[in-house]
C-alpha positions as CSV (number, residue, x, y, z in Angstrom):
1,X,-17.2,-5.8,40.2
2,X,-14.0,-6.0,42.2
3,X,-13.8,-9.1,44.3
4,X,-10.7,-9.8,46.4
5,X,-10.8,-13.4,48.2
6,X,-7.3,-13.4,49.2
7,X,-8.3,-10.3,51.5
8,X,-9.3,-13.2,54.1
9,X,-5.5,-14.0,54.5
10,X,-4.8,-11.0,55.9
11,X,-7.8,-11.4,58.5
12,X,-6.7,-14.7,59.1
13,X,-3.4,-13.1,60.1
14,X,-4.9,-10.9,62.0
15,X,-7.3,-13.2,64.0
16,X,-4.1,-15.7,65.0
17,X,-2.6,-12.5,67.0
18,X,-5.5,-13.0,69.4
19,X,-4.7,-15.2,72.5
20,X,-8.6,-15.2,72.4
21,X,-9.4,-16.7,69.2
22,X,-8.9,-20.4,67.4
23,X,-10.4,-19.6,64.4
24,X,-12.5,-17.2,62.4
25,X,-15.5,-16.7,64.8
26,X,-16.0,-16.7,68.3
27,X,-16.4,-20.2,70.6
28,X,-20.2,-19.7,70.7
29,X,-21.0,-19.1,67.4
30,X,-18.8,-22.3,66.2
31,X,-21.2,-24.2,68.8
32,X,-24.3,-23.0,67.2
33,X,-22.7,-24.0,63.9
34,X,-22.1,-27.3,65.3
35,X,-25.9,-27.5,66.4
36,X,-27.5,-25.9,63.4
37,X,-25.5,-29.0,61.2
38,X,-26.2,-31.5,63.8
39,X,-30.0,-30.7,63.2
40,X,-29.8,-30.6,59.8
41,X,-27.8,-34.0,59.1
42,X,-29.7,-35.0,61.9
43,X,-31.5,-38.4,59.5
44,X,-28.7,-38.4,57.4
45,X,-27.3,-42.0,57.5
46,X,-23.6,-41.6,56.7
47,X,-21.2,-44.6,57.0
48,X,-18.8,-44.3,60.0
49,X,-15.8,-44.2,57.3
50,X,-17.8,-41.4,55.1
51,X,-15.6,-38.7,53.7
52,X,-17.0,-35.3,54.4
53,X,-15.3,-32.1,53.3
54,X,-15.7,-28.1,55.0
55,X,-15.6,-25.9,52.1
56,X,-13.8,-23.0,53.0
57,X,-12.6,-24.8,56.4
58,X,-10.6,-21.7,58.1
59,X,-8.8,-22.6,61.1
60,X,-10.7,-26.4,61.0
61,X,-12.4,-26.1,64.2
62,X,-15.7,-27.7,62.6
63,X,-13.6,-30.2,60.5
64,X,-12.1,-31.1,64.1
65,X,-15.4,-31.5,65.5
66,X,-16.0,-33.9,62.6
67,X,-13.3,-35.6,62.6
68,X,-13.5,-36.4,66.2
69,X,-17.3,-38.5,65.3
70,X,-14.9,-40.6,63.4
71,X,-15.5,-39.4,59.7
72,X,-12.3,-38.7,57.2
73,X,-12.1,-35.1,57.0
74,X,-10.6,-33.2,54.7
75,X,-10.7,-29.0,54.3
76,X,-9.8,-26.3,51.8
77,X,-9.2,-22.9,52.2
78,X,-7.8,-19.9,50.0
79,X,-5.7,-18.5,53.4
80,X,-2.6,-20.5,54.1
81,X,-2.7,-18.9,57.3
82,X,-6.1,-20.3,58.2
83,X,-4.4,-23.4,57.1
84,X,-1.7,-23.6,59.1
85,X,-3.8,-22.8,62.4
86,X,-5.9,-25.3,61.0
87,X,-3.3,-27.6,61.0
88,X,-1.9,-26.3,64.6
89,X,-5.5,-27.2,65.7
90,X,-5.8,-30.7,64.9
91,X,-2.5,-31.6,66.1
92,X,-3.7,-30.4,69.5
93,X,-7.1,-31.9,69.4
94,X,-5.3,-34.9,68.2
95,X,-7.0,-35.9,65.1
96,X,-6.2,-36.2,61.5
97,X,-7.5,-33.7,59.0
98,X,-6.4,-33.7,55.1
99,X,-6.3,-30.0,54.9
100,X,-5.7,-28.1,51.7
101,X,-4.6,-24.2,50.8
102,X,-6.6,-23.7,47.7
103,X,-9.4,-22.2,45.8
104,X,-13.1,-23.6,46.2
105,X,-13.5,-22.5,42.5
106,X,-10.7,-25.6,41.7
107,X,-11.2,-28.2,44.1
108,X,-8.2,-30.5,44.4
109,X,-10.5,-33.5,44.8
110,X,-11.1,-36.2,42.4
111,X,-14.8,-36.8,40.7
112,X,-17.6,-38.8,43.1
113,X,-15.3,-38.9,46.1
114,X,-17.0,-37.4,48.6
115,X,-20.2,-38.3,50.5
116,X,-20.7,-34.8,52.3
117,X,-19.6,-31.3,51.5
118,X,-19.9,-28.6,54.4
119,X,-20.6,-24.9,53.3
120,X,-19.7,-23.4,57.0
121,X,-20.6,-19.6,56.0
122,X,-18.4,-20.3,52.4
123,X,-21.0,-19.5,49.8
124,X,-21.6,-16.5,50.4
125,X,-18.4,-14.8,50.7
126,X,-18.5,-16.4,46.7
127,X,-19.8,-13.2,44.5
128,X,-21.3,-13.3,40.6
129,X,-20.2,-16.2,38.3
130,X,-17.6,-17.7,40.5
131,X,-20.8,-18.9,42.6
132,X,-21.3,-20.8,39.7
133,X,-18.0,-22.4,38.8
134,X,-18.1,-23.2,42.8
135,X,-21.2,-25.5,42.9
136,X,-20.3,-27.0,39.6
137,X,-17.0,-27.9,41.5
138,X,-18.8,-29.3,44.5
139,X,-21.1,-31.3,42.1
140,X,-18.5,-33.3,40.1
141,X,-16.5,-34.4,43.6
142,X,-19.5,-35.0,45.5
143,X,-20.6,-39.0,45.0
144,X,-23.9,-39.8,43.2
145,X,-26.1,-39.2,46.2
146,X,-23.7,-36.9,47.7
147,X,-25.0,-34.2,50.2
148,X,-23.7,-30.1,50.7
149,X,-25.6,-28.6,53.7
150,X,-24.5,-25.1,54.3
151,X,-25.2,-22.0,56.4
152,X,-25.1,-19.0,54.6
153,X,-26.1,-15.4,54.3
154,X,-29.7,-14.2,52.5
155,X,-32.1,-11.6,52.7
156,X,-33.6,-9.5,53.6
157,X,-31.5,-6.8,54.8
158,X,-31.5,-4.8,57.8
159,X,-31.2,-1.1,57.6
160,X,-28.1,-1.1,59.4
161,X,-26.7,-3.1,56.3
162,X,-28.3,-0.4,53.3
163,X,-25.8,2.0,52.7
164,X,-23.2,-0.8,52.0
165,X,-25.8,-2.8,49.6
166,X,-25.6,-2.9,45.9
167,X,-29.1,-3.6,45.4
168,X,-28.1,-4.4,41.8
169,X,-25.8,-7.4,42.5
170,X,-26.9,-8.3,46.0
171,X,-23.8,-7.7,47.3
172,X,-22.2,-5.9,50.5
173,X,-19.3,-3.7,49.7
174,X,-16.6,-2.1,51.9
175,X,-14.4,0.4,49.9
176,X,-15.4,-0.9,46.6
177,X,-15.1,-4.4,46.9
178,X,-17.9,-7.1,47.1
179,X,-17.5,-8.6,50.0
180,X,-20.5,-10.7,50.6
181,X,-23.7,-11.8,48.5
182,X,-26.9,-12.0,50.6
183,X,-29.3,-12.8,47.8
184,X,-33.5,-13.8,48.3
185,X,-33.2,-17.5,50.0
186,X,-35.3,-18.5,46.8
187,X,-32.5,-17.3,44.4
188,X,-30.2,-19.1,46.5
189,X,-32.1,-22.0,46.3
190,X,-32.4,-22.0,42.4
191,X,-28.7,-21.5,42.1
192,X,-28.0,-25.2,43.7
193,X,-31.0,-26.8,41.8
194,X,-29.9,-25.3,38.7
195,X,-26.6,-26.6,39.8
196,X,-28.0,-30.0,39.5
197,X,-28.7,-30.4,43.4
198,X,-32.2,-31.9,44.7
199,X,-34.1,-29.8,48.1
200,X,-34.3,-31.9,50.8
201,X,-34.4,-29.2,53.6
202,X,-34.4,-25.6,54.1
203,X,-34.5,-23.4,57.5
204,X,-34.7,-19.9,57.7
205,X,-33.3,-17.8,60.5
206,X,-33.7,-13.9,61.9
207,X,-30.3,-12.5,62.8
208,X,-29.5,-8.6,63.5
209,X,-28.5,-7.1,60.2
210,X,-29.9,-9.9,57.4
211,X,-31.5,-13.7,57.3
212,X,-29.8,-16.8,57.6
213,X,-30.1,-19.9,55.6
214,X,-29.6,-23.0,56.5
215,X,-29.9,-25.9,54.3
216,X,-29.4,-29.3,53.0
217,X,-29.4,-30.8,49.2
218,X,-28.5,-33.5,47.4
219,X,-26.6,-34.6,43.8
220,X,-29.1,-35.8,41.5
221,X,-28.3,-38.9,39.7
């Protein structure tokens, strides 16, 4: 399978030529991002000082959002042009923001140091085994106790999304590269508990071309 992740650099690049734009998505759907983790943390009882990280953080615009409720925020991405806008963000929002050009599949972070991981629409631009190494990677620096909630793509699809579907490795392809998996939620859901991560609450949501999961674990132990 032919998987290209630094392919988001030259969106990124892209996107930043667009007077319009402050990030990956549009204003609205970063607000409804903002809501659909706001409900979902909602009875989550984080310390003021808890350090929360945005896998996959783009241009920081949720990590701002974060930062802003007074947590320590730190971000990773594999675009260092998503990183520098990130950067450029924060600055104008005037917070502080640790933010990182790197690969998710490598965190930079030390074991059991962080009390929230974010998976803003990360997993599932993560195809095959490298979902695996991944959540292995988000285990080991998450604390014991340690929470990922994450918004990410699933079934089913939409026949507007068929032809590009490799119904073999659940994954959406554009001239021969996988560029998303959009897997059953329930084979989503066995990948984090296999990754040693406990249910605690699951939404699904009907979009336009496939579903939408939104949910939140925890590390066992």
């Amino acid at each position: 399978m032919n998987i290209d992740y630094h392919a988001h650099e030259q969106q990124y690049r892209k996107l930043r030529l667009k007077s319009d734009r402050t990030g990956w998505g549009s204003a609205r759907e970063k607000r409804e991002q903002i809501e659909l983790f706001s409900e979902i943390l909602h009875d989550i009882n984080l310390p003021q000082n808890a350090q929360v990280l945005e896998l996959g953080c783009g241009a920081a615009e949720l990590a701002i959002h974060y930062a802003r409720s007074g947590y320590r925020i730190s971000g990773i991405d594999i675009s260092q042009t998503a990183i520098e806008w990130g950067r450029q963000n924060a600055a104008r929002a005037g917070v502080s923001i640790d933010l990182h050009c790197g690969d998710v599949r490598t965190l930079p972070f030390t074991d059991n140091s962080i009390d929230l991981a974010l998976d803003a629409c990360l997993l599932h631009c993560i195809i095959g085994e490298d979902r695996t190494k991944t959540l292995q990677e988000v285990h080991r620096v998450l604390k014991s106790g340690g929470f990922l909630a994450g918004i990410t793509m699933c079934g089913p699809i939409q026949d507007v999304l068929r032809q590009q579907f490799d119904v073999v490795d659940d994954c959406l392809c554009m001239n021969g590269q996988a560029m998303r998996y959009i897997g059953d939620s329930d084979a989503i859901l066995a990948e984090l508990e296999a990754a040693g991560f406990s249910l605690i609450h699951h939404n699904l949501l009907e979009v336009e071309a496939n579903g939408t999961l939104v949910y939140l674990v925890r590390k066992k132990g």
